[in-house]
C-alpha positions, 0 to 999 in steps of 0.5 A: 313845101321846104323846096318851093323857093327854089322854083321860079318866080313864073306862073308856071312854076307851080305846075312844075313843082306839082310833079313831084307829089303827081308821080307819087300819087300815080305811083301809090295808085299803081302799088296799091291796086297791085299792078307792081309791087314793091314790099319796100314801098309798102312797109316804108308807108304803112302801118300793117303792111297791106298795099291797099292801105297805100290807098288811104292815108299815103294817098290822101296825103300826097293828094292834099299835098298836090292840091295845096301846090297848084291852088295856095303855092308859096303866096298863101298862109292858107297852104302852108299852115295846113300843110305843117299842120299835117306834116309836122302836127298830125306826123309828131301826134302820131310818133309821141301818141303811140310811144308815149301816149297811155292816158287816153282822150275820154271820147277816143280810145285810140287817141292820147292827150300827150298825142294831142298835145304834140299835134298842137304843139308841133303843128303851131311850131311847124306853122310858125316856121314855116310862115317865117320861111317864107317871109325870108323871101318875101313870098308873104308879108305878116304881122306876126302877134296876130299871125301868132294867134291866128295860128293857135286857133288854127292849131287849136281846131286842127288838133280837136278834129284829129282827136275825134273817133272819126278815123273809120269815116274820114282819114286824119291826112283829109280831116286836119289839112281841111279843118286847117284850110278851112280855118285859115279861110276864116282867121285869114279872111282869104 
């Protein structure tokens, strides 16, 4: 998402950046049903070292990552907030939660507060940043007081949906971008 500004100002320059995040979901397609290996690959985005998990979460993520490329690009808070969201928010829950994280959430064992914390904490921080960045070229335009708000809510129920014991049904990298979009549907109003 960082990279967008260098690209074009033409229509057709969000199909173009769309390639990048396209090779890497085909390429995760092709290491995860085992029609190449590559171990380097699958113990550089997994966490148990199985190349079907390529399928699950690194999937989902460079899916939603695709998806916000072609329909929200740089013009949309909706795109980027869900995207920090998922990269900074739900990235750093996980890295805090699992270093840091013995007191767990009383619904989710797996979950820890000093992980949700960080989810709220990184993910507003990340949205906010990145909502700046773009403002500097002028691909949006916000106030920022409501903006701010707007954000903590976003942050706030991103944050509650990947508390929830709901990882068996739905992975984090499809629950926090929707929960998020959905969110910034709402708050936005677009």
């Amino acid at each position: 998402m960082s990279s967008w500004p260098i690209f074009s100002s033409t229509t057709g320059a969000r199909y173009f950046a769309a390639i990048v995040p396209l090779i890497n979901c085909l390429r995760l397609v092709a290491y995860g049903l085992g029609l190449f290996t590559n171990e380097g690959l699958i113990k550089s985005v997994t966490r148990e070292g199985k190349r079907e998990e390529l399928l699950r979460g690194p999937l989902c993520y460079v899916l939603v990552l695709l998806v916000c490329t072609l329909f929200f690009w740089r013009q949309s808070p909706i795109g980027i907030v869900s995207l920090a969201m998922m990269s900074g928010g739900d990235g750093f829950a996980d890295i805090v939660g699992r270093r840091f994280g013995t007191l767990k959430l009383p619904y989710n064992k797996r979950k820890s507060w000093i992980g949700s914390i960080s989810m709220f904490t990184f993910g507003f921080l990340f949205s906010i940043g990145m909502l700046y960045y773009f403002s500097i070229f002028g691909y949006i335009h916000l106030e920022w007081m409501p903006v701010i708000e707007k954000v903590a809510i976003i942050s706030f129920v991103a944050t509650m949906v990947e508390s929830l014991p709901i990882d068996e049904v739905v992975d984090d990298n499809i629950s926090v971008p929707l929960s998020s979009m959905l969110t910034a549907f709402l708050v936005f109003g677009h």
